[in-house]
Rosetta silent file (secondary structure, phi, psi, omega in degrees, C-alpha in Angstrom):
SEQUENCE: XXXXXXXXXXXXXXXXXXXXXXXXXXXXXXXXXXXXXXXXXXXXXXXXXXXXXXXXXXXXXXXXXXXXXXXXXXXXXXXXXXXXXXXXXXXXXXXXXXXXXXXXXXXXXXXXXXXXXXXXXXXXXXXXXXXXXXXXXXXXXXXXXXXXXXXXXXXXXXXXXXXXXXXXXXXXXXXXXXXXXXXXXXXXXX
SCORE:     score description
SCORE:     0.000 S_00000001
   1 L     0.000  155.400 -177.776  -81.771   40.762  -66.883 S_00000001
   2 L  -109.774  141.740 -148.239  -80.526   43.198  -69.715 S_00000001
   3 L   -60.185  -17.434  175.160  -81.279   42.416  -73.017 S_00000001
   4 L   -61.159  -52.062 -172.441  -77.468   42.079  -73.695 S_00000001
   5 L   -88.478  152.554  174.888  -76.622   39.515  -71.390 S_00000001
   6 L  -121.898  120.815  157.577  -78.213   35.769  -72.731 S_00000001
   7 L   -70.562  160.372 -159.132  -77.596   33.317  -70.139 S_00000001
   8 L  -114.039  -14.767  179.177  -75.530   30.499  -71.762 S_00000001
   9 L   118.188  -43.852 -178.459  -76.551   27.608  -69.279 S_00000001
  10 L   -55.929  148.487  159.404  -73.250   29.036  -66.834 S_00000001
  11 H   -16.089  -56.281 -163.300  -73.536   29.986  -63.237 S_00000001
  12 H   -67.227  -10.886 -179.427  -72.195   32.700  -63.868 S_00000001
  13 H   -91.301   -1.648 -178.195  -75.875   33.804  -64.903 S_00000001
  14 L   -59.891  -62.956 -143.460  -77.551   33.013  -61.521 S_00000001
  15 L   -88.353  148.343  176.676  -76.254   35.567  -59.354 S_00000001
  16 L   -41.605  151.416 -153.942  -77.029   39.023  -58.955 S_00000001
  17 L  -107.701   33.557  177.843  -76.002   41.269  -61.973 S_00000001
  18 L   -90.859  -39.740 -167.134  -74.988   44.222  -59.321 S_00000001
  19 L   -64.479  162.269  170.479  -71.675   42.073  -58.007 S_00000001
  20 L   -76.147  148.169  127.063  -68.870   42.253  -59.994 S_00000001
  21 L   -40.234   85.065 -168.972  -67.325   39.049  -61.373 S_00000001
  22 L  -106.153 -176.780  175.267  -63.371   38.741  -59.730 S_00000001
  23 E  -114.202  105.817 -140.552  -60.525   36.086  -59.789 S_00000001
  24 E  -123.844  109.600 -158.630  -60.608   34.134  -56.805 S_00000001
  25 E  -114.844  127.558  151.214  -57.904   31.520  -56.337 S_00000001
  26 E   -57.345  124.549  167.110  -58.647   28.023  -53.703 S_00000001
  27 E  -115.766  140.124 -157.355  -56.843   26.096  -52.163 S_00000001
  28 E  -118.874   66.948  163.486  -58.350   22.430  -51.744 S_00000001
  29 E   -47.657  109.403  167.540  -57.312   19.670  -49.185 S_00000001
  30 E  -173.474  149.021  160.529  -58.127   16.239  -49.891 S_00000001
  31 L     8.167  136.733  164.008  -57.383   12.306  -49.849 S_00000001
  32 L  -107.585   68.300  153.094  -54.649   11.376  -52.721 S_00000001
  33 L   -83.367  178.568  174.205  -57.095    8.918  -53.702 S_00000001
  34 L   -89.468  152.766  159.739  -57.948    8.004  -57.359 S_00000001
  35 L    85.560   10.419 -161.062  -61.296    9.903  -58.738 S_00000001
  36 H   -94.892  -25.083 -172.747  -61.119   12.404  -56.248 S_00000001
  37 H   -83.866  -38.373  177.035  -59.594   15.383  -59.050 S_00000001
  38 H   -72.383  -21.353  158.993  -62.110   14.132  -61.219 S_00000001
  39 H   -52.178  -77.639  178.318  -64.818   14.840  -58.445 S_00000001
  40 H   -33.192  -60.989 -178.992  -63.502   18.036  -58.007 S_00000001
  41 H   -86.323  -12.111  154.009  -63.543   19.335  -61.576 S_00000001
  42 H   -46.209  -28.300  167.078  -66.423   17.442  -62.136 S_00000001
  43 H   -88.569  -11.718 -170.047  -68.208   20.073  -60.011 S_00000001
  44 H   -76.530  -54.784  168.315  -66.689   22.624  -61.833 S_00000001
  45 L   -96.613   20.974 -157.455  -68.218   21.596  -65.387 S_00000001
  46 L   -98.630  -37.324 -148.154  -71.198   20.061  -63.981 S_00000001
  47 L   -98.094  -38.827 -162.458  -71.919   23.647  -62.673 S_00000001
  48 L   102.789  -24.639 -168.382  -70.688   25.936  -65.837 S_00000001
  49 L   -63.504  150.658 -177.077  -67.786   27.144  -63.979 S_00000001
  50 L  -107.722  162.138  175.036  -64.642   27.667  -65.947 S_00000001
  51 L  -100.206   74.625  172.593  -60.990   26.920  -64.562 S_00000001
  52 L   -75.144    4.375  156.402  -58.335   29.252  -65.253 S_00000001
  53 E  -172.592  170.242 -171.438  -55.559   27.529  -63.884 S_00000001
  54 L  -167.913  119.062  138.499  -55.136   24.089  -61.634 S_00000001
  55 L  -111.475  165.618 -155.101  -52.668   22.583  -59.944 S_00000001
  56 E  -157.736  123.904  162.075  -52.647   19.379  -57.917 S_00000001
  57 E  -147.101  162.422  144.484  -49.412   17.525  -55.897 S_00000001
  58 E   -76.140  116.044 -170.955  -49.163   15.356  -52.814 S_00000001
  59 E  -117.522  -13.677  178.792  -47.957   18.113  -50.158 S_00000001
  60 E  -127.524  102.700 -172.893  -48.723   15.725  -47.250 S_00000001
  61 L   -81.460  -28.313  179.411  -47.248   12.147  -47.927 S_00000001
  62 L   -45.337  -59.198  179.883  -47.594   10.624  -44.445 S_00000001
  63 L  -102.363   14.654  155.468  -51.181   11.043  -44.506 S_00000001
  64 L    97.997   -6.542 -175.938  -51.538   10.874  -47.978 S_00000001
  65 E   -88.616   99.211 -165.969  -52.918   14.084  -48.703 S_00000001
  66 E   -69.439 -158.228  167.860  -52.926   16.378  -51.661 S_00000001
  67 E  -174.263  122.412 -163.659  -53.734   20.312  -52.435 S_00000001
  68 E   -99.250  127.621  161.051  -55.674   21.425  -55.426 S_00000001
  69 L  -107.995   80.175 -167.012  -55.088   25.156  -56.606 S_00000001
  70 L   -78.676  146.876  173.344  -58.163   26.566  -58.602 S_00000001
  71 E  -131.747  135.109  167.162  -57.971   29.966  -59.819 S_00000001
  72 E  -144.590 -166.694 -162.116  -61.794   30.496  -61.436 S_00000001
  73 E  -129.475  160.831  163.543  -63.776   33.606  -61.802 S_00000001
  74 L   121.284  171.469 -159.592  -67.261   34.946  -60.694 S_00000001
  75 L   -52.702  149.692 -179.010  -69.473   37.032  -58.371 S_00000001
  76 H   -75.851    2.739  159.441  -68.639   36.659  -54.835 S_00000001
  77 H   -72.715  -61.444  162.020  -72.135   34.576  -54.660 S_00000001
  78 H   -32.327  -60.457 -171.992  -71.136   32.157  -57.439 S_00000001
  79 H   -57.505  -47.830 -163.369  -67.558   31.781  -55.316 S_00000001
  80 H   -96.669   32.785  134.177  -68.952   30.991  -52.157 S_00000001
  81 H   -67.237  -55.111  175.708  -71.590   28.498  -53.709 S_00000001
  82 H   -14.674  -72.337 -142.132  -68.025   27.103  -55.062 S_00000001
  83 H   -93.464   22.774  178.899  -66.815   26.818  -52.403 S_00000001
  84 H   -42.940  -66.802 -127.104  -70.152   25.555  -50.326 S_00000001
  85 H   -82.173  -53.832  169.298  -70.741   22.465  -53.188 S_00000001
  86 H   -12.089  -57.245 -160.381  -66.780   21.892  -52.437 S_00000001
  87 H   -76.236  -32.488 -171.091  -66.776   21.271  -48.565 S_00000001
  88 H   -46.672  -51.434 -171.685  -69.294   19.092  -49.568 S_00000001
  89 L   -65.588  121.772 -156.287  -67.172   16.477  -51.420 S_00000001
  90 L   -49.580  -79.232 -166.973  -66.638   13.313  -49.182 S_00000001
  91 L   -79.032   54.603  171.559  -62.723   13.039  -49.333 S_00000001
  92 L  -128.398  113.728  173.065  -62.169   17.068  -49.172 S_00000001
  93 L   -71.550  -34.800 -177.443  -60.572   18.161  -45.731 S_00000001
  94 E  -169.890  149.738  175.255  -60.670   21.912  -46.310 S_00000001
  95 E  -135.254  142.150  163.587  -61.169   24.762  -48.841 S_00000001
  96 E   178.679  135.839 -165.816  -60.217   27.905  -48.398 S_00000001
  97 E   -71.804  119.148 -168.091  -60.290   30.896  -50.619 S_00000001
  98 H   -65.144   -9.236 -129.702  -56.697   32.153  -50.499 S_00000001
  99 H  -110.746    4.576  178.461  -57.826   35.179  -52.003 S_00000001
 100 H   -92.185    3.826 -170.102  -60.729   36.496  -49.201 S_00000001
 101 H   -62.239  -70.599 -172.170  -57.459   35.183  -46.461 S_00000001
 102 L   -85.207   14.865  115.447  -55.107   37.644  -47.576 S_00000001
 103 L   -20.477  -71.714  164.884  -57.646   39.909  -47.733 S_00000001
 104 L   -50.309  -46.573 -163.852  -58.489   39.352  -44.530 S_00000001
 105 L   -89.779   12.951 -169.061  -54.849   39.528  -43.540 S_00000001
 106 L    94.385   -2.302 -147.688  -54.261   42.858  -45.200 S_00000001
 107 L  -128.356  160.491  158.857  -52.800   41.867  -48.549 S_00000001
 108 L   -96.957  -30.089  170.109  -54.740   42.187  -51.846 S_00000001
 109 L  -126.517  161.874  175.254  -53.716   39.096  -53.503 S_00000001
 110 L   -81.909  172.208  176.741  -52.208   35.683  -51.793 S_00000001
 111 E   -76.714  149.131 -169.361  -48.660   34.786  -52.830 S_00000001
 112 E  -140.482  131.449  135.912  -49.065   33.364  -56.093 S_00000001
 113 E  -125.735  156.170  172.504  -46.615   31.678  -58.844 S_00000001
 114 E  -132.984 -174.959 -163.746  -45.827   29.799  -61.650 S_00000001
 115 E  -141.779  121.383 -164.793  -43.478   27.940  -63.715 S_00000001
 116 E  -136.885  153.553  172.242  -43.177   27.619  -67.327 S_00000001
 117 E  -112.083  111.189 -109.633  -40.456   26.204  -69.678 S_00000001
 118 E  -155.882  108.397 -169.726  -40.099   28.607  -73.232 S_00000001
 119 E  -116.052  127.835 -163.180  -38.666   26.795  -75.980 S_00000001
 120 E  -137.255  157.959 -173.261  -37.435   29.666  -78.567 S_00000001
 121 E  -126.904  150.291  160.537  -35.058   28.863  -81.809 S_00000001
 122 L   178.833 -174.931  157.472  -33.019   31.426  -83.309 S_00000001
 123 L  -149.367 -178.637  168.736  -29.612   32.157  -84.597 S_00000001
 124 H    66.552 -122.200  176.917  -27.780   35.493  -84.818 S_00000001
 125 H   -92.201  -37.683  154.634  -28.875   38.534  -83.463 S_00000001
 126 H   -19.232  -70.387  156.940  -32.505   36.973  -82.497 S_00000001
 127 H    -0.632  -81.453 -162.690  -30.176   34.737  -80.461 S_00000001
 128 H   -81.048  -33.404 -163.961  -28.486   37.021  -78.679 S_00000001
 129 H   -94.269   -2.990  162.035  -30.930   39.330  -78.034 S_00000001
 130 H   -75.027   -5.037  178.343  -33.327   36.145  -76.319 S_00000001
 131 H   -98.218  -38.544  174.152  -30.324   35.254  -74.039 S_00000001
 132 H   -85.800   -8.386  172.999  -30.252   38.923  -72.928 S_00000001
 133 L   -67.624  -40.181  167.814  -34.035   39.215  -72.310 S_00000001
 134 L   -75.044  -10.070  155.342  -33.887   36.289  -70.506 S_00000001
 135 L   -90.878    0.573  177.830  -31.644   37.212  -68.189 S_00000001
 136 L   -97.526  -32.619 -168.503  -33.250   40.588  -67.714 S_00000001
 137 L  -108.037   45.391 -171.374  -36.334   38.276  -66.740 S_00000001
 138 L    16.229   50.623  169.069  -34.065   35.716  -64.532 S_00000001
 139 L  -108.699  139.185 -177.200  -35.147   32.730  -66.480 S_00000001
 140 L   -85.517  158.986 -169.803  -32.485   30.191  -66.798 S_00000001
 141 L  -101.604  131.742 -169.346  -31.344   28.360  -69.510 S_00000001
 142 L  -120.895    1.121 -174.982  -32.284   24.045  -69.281 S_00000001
 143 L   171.147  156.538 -167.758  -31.257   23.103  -72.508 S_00000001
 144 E   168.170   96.878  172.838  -29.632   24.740  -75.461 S_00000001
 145 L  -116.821 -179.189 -161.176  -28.038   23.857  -78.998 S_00000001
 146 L   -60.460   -0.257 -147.894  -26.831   25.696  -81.739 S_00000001
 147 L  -102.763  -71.786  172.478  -30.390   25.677  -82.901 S_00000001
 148 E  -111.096  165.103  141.096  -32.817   26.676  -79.768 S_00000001
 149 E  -130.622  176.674  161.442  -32.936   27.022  -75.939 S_00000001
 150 E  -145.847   91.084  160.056  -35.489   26.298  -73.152 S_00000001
 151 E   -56.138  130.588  178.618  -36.050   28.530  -70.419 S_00000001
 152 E   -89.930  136.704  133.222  -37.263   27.734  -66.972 S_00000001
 153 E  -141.584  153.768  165.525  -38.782   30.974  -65.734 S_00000001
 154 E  -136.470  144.747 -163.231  -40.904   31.346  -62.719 S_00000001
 155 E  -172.088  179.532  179.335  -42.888   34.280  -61.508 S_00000001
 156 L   -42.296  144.654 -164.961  -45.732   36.229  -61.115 S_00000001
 157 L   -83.581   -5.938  164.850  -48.500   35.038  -64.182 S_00000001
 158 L   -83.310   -8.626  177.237  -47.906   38.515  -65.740 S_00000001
 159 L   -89.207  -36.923  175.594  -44.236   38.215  -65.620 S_00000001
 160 L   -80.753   -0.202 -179.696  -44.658   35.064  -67.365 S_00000001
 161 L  -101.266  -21.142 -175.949  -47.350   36.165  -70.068 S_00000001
 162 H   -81.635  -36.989 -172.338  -44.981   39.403  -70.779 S_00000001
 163 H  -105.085   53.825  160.971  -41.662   37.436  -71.455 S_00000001
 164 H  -120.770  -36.100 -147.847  -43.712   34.582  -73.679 S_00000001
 165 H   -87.794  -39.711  176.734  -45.258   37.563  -75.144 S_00000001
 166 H   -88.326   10.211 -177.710  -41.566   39.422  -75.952 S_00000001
 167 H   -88.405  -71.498 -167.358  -40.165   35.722  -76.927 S_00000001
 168 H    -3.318  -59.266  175.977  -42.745   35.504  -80.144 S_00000001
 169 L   -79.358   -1.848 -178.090  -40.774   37.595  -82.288 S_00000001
 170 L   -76.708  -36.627 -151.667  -37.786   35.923  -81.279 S_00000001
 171 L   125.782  -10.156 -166.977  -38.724   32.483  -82.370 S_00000001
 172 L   -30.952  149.123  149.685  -41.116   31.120  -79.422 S_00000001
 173 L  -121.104 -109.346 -130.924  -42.057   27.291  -80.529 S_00000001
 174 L  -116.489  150.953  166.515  -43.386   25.981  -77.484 S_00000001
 175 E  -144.870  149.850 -166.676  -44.298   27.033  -74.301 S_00000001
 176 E  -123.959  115.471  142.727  -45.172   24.599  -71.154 S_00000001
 177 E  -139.048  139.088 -141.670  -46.863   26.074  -67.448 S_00000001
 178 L   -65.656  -14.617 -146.920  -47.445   24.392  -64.570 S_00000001
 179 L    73.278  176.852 -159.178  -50.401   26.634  -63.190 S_00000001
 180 L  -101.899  131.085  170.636  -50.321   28.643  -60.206 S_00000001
 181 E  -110.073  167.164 -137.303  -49.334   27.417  -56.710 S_00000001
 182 E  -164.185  122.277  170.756  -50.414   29.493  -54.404 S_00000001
 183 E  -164.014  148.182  159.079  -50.463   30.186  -50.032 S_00000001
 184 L  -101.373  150.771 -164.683  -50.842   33.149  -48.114 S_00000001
 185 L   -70.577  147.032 -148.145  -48.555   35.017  -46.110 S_00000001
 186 L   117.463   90.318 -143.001  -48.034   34.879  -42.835 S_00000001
 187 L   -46.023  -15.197  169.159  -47.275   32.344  -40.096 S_00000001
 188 L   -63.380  164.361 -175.603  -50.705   30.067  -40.265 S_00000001
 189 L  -125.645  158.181 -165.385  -51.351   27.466  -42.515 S_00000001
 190 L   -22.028    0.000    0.000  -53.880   26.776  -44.544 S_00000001
């Protein structure tokens, strides 16, 4: 190991140091039971792994079934240990890494977005010029007194780190996002 890196107790220190470390986002079928998202990220910190975004709905209500979207990071050993220790977990129907799919399929990344609500104050020319950014970045206006608004926008997670990032000087207060939902393209389904 080189004298640089210290393992820290993470995973991420297992695995060979020739792969690279990428951003690999899952998608995770299982039971809408109680405990089962606490299984699930329970392997996650059990393990070292970090979480960079997560979402979780009921996408199948008939049978009850939800769909967890991790986006984490590490060597493509580390991922497919993920998503090994994963398959593993009693009420999990399927995992499967959107992001070797569309690979697979041609694509470099799966489609991926999110949704955040941007609560910015101003008056005057601040104002005005946060009503025209936001319409240069097609986020809509959800609320709005003489005081503030709060913009819905949803997009790509760089469209949405770029207009939080040109809101700041504007006034940003608050900002709220959902995490990334996620599927790849293409008529098949998960």
């Amino acid at each position: 190991m080189n004298a640089h890196l210290q393992p820290t107790g993470s995973a991420y220190f297992i695995s060979k140091e020739t792969q690279t470390v990428e951003s690999h986002t899952l998608s995770v079928l299982v039971d809408n039971e109680p405990g089962v998202l606490a299984r699930v990220i329970g392997l996650f910190s059990g393990r070292g792994y970090n979480i960079e975004s997560l979402t979780v709905s009921e996408t199948e209500h008939q049978a009850h079934l939800s769909r967890i979207t991790i986006v984490t990071r590490g060597t493509p050993h580390v991922l497919e240990q993920i998503k090994a220790q994963l398959e593993r977990i009693v009420p999990v129907h399927r995992v499967v890494d959107l992001t070797v799919r569309a690979r697979d399929l041609g694509h470099e990344r799966p489609l991926e977005r999110e949704l955040a609500l941007v609560k910015v104050s101003g008056v005057g020319e601040s104002r005005v010029e946060a009503l025209r950014l936001a319409d240069a970045f097609r986020a809509n206006v959800i609320d709005a007194n003489i005081e503030h608004f709060v913009f819905e926008i949803t997009g790509k997670v760089s469209k949405i780190d770029q207009f939080i990032a040109i809101m700041k000087p504007l006034g940003l207060i608050e900002v709220c996002r959902t995490g990334i939902a996620a599927m790849n393209r293409g008529p098949q389904g998960m």
